[in-house]
N, CA, C and O atoms as a GROMACS GRO file, in nm:
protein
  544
    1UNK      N    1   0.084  -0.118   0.000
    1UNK     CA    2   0.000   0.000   0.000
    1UNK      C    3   0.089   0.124   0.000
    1UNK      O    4   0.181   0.133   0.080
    2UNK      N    5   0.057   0.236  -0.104
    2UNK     CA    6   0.129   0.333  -0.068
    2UNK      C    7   0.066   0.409   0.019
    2UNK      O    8  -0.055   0.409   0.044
    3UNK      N    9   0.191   0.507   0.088
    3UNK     CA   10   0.163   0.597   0.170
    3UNK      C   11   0.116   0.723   0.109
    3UNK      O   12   0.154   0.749  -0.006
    4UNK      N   13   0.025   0.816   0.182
    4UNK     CA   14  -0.012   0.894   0.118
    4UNK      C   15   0.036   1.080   0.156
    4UNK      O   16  -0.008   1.122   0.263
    5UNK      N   17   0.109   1.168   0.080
    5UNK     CA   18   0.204   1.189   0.056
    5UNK      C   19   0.215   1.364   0.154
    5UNK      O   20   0.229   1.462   0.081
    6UNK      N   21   0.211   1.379   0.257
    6UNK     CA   22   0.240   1.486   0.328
    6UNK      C   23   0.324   1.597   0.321
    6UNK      O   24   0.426   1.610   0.389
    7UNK      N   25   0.285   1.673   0.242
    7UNK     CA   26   0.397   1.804   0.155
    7UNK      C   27   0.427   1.918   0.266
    7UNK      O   28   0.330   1.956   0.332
    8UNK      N   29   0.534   1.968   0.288
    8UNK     CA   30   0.579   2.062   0.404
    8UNK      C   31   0.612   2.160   0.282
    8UNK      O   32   0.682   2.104   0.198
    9UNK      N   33   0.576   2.308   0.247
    9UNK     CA   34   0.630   2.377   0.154
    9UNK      C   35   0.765   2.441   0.246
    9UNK      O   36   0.774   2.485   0.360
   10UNK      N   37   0.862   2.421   0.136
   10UNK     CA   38   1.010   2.480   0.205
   10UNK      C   39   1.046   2.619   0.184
   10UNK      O   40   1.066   2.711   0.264
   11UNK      N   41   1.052   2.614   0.032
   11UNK     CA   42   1.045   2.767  -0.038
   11UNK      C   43   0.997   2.714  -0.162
   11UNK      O   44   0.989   2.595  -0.192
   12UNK      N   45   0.955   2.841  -0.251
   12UNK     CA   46   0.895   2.896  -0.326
   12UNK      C   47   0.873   3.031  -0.408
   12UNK      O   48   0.828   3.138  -0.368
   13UNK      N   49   0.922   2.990  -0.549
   13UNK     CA   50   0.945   3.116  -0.625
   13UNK      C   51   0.895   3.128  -0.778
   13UNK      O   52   0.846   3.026  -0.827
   14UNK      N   53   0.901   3.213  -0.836
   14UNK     CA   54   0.846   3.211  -0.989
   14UNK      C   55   0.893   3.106  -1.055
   14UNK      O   56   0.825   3.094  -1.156
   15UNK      N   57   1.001   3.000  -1.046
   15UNK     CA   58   1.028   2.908  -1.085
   15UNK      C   59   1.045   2.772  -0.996
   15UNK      O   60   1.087   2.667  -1.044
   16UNK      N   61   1.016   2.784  -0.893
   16UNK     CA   62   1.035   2.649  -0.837
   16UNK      C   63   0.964   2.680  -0.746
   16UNK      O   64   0.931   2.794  -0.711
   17UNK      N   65   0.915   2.501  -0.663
   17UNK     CA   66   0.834   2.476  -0.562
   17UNK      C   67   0.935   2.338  -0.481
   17UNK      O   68   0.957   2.225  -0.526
   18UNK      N   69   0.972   2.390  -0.370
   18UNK     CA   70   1.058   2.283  -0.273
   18UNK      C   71   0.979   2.255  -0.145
   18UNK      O   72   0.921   2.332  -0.068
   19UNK      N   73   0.996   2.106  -0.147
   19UNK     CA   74   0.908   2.078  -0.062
   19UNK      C   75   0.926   1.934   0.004
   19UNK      O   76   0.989   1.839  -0.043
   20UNK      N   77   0.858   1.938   0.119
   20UNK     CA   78   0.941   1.782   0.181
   20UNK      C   79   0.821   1.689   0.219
   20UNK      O   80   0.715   1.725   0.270
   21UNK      N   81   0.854   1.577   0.188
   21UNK     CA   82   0.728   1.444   0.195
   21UNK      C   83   0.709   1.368   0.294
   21UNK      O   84   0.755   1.254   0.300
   22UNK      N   85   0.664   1.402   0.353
   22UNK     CA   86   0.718   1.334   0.526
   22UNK      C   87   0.715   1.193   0.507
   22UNK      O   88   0.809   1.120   0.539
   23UNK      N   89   0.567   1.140   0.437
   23UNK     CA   90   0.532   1.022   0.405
   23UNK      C   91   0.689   0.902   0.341
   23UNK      O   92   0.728   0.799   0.396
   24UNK      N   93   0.740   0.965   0.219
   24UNK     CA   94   0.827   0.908   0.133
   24UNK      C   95   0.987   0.949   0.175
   24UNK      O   96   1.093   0.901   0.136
   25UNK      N   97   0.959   1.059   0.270
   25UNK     CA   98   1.089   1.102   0.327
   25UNK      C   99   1.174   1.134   0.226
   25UNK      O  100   1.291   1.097   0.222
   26UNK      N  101   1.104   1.219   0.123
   26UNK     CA  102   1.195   1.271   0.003
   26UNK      C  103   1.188   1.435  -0.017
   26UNK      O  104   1.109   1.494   0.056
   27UNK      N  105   1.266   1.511  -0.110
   27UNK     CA  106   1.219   1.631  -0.122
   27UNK      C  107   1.180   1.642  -0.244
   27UNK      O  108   1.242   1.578  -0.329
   28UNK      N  109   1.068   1.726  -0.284
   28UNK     CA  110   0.995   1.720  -0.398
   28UNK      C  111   1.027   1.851  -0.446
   28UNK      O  112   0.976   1.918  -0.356
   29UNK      N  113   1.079   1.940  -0.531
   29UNK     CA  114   1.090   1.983  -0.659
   29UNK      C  115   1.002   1.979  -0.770
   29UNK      O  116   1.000   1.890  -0.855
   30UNK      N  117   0.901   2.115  -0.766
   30UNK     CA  118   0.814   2.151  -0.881
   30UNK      C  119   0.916   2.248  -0.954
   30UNK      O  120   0.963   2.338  -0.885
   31UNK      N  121   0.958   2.239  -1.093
   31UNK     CA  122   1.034   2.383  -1.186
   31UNK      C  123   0.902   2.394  -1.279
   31UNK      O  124   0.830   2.300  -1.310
   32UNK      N  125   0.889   2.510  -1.310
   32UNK     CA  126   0.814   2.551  -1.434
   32UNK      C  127   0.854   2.692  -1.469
   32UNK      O  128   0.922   2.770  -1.401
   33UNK      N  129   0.805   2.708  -1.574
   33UNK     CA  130   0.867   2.830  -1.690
   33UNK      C  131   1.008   2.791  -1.723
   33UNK      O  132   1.067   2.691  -1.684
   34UNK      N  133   1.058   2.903  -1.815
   34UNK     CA  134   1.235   2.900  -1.824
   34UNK      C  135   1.317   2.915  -1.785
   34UNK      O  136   1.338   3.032  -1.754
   35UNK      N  137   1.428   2.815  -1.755
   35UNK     CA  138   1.500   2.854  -1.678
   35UNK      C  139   1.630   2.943  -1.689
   35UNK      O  140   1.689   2.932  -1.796
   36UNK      N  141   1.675   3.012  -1.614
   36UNK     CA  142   1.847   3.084  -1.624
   36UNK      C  143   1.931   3.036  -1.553
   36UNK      O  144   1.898   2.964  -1.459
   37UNK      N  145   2.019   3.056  -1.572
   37UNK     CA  146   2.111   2.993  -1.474
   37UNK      C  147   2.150   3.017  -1.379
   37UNK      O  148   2.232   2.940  -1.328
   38UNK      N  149   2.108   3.138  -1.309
   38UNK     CA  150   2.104   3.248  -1.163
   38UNK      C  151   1.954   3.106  -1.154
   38UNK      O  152   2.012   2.999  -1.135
   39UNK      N  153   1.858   3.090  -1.158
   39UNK     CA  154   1.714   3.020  -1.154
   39UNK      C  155   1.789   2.856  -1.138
   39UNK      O  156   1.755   2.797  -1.036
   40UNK      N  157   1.849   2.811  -1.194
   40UNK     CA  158   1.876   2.679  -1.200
   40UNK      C  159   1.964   2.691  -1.005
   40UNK      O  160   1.917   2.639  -0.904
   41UNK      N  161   2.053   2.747  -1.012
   41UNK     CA  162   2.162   2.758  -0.905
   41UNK      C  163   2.100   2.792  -0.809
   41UNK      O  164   2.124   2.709  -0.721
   42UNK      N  165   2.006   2.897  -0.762
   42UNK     CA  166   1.935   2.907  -0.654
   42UNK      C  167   1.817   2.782  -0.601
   42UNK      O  168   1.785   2.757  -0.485
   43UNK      N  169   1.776   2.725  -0.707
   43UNK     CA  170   1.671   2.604  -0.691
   43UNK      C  171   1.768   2.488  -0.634
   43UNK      O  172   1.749   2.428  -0.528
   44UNK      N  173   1.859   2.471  -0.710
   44UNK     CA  174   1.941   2.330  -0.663
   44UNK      C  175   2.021   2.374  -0.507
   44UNK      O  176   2.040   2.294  -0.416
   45UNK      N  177   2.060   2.522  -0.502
   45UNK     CA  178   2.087   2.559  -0.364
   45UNK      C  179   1.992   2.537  -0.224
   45UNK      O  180   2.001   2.482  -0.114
   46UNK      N  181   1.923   2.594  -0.278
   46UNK     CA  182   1.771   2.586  -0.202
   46UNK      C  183   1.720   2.411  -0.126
   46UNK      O  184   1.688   2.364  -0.017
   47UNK      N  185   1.742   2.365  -0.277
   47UNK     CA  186   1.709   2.212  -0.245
   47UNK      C  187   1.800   2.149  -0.142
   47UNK      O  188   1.759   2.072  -0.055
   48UNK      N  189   1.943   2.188  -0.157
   48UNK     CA  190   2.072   2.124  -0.076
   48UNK      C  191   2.040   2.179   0.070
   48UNK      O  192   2.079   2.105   0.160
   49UNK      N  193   1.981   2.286   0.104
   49UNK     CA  194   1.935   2.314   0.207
   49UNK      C  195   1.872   2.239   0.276
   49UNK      O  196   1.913   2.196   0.384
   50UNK      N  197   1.774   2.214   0.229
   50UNK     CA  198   1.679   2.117   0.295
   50UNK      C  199   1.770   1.975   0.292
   50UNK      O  200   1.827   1.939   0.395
   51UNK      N  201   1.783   1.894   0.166
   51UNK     CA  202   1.855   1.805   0.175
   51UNK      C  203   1.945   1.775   0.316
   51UNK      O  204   1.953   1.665   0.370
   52UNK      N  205   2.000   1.880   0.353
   52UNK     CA  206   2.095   1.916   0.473
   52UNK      C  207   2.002   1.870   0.610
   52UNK      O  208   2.030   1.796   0.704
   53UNK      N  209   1.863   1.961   0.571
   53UNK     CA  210   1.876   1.973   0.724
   53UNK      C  211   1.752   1.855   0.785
   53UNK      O  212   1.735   1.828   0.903
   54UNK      N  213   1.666   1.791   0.652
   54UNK     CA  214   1.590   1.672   0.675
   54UNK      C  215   1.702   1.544   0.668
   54UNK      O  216   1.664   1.441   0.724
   55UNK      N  217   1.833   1.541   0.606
   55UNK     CA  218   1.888   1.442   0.637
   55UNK      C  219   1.856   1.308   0.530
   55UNK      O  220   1.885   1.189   0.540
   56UNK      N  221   1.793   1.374   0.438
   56UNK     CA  222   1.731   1.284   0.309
   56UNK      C  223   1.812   1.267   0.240
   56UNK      O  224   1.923   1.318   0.222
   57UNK      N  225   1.719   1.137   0.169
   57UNK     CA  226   1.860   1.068   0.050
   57UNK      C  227   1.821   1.061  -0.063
   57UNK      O  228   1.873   1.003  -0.159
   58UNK      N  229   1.650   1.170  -0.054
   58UNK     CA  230   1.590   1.104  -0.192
   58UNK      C  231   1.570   1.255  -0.297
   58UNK      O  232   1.596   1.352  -0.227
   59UNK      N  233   1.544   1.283  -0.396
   59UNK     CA  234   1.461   1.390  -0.416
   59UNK      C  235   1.378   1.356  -0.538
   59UNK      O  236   1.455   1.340  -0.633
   60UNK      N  237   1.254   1.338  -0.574
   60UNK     CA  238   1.183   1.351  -0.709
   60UNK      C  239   1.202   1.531  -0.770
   60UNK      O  240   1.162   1.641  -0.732
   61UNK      N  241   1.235   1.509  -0.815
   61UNK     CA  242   1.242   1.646  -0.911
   61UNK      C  243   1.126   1.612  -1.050
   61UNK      O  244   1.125   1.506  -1.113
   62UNK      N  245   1.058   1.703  -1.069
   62UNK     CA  246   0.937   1.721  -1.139
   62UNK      C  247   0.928   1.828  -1.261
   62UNK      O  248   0.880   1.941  -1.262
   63UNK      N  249   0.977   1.767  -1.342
   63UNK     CA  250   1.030   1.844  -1.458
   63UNK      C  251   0.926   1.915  -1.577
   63UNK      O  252   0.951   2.005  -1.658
   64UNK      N  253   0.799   1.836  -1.553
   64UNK     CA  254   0.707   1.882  -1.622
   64UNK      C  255   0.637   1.996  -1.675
   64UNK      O  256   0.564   1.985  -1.773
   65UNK      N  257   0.654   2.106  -1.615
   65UNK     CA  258   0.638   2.213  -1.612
   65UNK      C  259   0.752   2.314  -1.692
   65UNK      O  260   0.716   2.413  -1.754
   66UNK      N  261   0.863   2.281  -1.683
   66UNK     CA  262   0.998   2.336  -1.705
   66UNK      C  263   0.976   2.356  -1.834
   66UNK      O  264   0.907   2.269  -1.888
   67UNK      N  265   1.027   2.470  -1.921
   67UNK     CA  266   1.009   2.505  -2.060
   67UNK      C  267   1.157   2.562  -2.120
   67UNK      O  268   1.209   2.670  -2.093
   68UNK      N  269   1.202   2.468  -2.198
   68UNK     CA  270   1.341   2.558  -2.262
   68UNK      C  271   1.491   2.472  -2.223
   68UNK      O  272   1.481   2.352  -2.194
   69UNK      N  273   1.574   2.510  -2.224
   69UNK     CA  274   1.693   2.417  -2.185
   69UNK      C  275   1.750   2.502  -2.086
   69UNK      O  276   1.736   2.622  -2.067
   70UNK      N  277   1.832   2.398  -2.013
   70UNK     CA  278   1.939   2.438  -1.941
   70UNK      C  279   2.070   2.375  -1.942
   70UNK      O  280   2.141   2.363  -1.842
   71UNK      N  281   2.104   2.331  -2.073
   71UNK     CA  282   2.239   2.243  -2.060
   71UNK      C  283   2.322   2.323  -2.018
   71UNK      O  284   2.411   2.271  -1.951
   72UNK      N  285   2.330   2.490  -2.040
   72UNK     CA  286   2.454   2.569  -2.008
   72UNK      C  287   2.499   2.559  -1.810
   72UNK      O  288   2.603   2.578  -1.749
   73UNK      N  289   2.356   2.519  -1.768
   73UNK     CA  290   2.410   2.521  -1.622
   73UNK      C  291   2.452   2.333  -1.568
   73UNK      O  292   2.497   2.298  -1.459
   74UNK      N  293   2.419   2.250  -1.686
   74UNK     CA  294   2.462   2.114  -1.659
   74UNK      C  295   2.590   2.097  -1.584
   74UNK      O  296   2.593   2.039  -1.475
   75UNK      N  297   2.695   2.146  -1.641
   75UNK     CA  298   2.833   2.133  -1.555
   75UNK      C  299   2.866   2.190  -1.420
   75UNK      O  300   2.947   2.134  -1.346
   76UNK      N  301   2.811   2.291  -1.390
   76UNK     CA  302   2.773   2.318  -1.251
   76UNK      C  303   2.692   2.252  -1.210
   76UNK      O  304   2.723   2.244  -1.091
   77UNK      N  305   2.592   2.186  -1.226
   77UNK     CA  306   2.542   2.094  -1.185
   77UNK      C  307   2.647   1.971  -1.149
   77UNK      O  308   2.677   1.949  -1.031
   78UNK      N  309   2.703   1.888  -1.262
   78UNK     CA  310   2.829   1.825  -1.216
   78UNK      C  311   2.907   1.794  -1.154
   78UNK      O  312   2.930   1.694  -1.087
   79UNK      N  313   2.973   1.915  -1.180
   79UNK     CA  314   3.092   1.979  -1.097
   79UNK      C  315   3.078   2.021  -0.965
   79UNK      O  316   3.142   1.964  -0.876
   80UNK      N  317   2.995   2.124  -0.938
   80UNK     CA  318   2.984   2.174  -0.800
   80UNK      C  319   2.863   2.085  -0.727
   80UNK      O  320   2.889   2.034  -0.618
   81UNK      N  321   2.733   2.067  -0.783
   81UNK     CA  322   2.630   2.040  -0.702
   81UNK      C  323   2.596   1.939  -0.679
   81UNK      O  324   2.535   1.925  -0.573
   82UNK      N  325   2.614   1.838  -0.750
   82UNK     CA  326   2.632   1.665  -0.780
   82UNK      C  327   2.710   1.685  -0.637
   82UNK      O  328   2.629   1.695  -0.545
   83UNK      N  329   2.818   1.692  -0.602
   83UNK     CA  330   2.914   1.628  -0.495
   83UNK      C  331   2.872   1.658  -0.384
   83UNK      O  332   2.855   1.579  -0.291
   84UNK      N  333   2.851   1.784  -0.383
   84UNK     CA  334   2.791   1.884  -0.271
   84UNK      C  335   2.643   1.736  -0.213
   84UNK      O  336   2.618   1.653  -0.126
   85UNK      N  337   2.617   1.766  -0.281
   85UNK     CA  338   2.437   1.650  -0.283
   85UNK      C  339   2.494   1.535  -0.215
   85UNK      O  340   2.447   1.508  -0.104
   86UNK      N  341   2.568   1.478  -0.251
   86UNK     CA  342   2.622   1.333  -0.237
   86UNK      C  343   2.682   1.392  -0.118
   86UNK      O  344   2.594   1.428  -0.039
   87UNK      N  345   2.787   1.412  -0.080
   87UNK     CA  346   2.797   1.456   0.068
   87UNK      C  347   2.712   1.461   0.190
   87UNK      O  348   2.724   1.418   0.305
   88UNK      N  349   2.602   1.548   0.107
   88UNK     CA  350   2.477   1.602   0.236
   88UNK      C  351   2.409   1.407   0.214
   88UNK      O  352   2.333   1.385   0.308
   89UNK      N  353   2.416   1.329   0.155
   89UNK     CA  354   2.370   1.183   0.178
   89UNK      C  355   2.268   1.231   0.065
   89UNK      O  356   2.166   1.260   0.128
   90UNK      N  357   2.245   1.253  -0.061
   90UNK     CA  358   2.162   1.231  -0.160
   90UNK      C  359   2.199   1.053  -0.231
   90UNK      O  360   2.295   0.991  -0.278
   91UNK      N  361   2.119   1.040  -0.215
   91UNK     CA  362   2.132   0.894  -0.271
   91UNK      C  363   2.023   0.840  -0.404
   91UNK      O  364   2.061   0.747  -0.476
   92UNK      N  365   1.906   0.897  -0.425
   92UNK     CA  366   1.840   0.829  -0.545
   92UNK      C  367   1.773   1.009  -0.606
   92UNK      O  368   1.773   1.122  -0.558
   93UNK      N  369   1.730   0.954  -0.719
   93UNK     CA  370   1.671   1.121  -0.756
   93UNK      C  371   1.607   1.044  -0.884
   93UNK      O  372   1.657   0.972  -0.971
   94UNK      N  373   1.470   1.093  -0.858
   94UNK     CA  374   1.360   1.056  -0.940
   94UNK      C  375   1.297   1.145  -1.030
   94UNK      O  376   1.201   1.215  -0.995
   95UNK      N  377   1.354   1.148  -1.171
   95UNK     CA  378   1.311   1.265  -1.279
   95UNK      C  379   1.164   1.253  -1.317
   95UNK      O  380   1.150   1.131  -1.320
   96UNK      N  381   1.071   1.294  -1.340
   96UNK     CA  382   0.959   1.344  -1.406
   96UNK      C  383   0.961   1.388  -1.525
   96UNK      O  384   0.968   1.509  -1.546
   97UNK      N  385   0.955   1.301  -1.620
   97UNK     CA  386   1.038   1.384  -1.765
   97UNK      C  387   0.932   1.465  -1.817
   97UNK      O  388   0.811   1.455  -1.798
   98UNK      N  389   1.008   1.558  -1.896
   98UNK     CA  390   0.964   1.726  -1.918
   98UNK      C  391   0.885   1.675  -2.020
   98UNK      O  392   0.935   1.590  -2.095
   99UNK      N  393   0.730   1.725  -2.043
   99UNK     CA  394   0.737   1.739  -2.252
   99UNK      C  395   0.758   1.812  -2.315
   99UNK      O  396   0.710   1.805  -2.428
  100UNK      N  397   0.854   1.940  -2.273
  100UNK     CA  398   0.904   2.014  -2.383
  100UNK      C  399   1.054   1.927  -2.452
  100UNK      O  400   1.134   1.879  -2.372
  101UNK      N  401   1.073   1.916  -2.564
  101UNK     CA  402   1.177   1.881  -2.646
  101UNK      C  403   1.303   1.941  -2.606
  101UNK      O  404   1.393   1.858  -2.595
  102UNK      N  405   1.340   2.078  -2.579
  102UNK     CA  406   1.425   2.131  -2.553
  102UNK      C  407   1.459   2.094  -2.389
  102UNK      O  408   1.579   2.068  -2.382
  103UNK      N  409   1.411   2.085  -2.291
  103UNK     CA  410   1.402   2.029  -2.154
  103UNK      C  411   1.459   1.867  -2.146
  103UNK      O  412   1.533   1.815  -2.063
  104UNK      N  413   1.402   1.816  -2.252
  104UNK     CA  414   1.409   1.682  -2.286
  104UNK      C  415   1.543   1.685  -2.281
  104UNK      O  416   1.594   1.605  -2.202
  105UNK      N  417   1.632   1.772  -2.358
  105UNK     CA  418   1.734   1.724  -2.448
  105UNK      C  419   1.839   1.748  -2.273
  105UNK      O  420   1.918   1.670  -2.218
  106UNK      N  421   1.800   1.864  -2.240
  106UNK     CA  422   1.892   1.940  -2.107
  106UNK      C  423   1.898   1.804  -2.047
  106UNK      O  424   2.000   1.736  -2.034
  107UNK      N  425   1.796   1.776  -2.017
  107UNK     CA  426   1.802   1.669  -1.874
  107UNK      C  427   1.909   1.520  -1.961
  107UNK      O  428   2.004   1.464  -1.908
  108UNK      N  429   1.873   1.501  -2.049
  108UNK     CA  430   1.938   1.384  -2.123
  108UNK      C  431   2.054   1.433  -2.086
  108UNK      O  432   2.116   1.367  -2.003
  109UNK      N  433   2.109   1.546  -2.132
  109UNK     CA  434   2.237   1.583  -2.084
  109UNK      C  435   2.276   1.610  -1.989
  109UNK      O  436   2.373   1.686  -1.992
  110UNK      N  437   2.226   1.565  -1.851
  110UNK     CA  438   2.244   1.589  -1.734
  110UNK      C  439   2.252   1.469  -1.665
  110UNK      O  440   2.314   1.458  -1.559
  111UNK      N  441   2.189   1.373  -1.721
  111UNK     CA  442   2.200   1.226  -1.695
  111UNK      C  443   2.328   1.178  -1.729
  111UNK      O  444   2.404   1.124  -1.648
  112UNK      N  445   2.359   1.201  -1.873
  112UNK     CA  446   2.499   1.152  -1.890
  112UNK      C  447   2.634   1.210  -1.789
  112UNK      O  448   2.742   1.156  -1.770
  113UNK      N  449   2.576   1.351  -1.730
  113UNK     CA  450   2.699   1.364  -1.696
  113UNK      C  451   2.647   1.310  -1.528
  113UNK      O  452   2.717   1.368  -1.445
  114UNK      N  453   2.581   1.248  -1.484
  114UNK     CA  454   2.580   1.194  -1.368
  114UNK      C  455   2.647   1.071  -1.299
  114UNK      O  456   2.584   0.974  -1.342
  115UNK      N  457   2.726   1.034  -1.228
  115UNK     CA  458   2.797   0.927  -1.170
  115UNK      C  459   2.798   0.925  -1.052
  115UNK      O  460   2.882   0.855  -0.996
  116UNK      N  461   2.703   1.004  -0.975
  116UNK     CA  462   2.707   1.023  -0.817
  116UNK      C  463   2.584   0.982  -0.764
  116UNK      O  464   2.600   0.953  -0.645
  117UNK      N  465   2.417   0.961  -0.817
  117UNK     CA  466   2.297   0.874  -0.744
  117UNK      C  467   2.298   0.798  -0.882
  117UNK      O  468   2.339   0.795  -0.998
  118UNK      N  469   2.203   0.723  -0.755
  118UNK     CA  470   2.078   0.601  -0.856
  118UNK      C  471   1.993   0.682  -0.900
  118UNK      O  472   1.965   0.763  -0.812
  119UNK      N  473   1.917   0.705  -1.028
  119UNK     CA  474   1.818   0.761  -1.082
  119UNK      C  475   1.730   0.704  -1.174
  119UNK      O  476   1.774   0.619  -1.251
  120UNK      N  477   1.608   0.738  -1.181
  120UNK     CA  478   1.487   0.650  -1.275
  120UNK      C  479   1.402   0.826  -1.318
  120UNK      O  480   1.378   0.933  -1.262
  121UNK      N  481   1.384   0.751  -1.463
  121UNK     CA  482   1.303   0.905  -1.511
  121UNK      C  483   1.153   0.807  -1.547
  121UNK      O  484   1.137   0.704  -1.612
  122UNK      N  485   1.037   0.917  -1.450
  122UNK     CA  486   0.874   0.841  -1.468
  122UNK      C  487   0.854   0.951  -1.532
  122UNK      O  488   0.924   1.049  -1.556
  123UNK      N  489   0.663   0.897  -1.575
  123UNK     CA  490   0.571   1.013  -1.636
  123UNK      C  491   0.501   1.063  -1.538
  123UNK      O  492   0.418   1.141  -1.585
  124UNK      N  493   0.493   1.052  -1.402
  124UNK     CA  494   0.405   1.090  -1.330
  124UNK      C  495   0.482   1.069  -1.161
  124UNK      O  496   0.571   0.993  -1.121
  125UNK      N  497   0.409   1.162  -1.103
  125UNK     CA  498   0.442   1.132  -0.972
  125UNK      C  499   0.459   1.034  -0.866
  125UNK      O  500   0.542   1.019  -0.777
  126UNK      N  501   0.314   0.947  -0.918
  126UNK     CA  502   0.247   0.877  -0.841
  126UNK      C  503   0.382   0.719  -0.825
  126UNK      O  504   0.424   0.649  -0.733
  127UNK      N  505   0.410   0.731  -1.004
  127UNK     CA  506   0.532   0.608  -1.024
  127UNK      C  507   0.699   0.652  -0.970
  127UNK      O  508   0.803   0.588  -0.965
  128UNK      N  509   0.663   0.795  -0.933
  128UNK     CA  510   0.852   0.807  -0.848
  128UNK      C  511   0.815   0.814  -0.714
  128UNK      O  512   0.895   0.807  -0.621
  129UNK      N  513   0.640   0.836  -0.698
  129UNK     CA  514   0.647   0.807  -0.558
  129UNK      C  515   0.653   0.663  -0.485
  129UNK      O  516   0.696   0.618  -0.378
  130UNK      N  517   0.588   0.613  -0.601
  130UNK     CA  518   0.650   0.451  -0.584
  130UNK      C  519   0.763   0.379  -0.578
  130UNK      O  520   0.780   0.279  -0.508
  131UNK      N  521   0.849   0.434  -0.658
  131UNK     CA  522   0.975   0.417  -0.694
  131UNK      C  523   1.076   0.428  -0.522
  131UNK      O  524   1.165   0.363  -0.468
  132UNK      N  525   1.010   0.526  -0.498
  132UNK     CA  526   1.069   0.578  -0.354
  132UNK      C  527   1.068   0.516  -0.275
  132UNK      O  528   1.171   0.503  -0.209
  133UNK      N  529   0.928   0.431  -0.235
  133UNK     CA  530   0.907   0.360  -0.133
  133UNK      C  531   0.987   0.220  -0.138
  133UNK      O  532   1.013   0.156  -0.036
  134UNK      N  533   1.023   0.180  -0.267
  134UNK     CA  534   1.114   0.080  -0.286
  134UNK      C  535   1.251   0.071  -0.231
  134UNK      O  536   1.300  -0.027  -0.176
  135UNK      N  537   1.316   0.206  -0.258
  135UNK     CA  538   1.427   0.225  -0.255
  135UNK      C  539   1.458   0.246  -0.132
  135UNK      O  540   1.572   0.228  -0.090
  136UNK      N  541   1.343   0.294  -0.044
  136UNK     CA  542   1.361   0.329   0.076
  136UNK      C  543   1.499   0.370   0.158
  136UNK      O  544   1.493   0.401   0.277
   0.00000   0.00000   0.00000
């Protein structure tokens, strides 16, 4: 049976919604509109925050909404925030794949450059919230 899913809002801005699942013990990540790369860096900052201070290993990130690319901030992603994550104990991260084409392509390229969690990309919430409870 799944659990049913208790949202704590963390922060919240014209582009993102952070938020923690008490139920799945993950942090959830809404992006929508386009992103910049001042927008990408404050969201993934934001998130490491919490990450930090709930002590979580999970995050669904929810890409659906997101419009446009961001490969230019991929390597900071990489480089700086990937490790940073893995440190604070990030351990699985559950994509929501985008349907914009251009989003599509970012995240593809963000996967490849990943070597630090386990990750699964769903169409819906309901299957990374599942995903979660597995991985526990």
């Amino acid at each position: 049976m799944s659990a049913v899913s208790t949202l704590t809002r963390f922060y919240a801005d014209d582009f993102v919604t952070i938020q923690y699942d008490e139920a799945h013990q993950c942090i959830v990540t809404s992006r929508h509109g386009y992103p910049s790369d001042e927008k990408i860096k404050l969201s993934l900052n934001k998130s490491l925050e919490l990450l930090k201070l709930k002590k979580s290993r999970k995050i669904i990130s929810d890409m659906r909404g997101i419009k446009g690319t961001w490969t230019g901030s991929n390597a900071w992603i990489a480089q700086h925030w990937m490790p940073q994550a893995i440190e604070a104990g990030l351990r699985y991260v559950a994509y929501i794949y985008p349907p914009d084409v251009f989003s599509q392509f970012a995240l593809q390229d963000l996967i490849k450059k990943n070597d630090h969690y386990t990750l699964q990309i769903f169409k819906s919430l309901e299957e990374a919230e599942a995903w979660m409870n597995e991985v526990a």
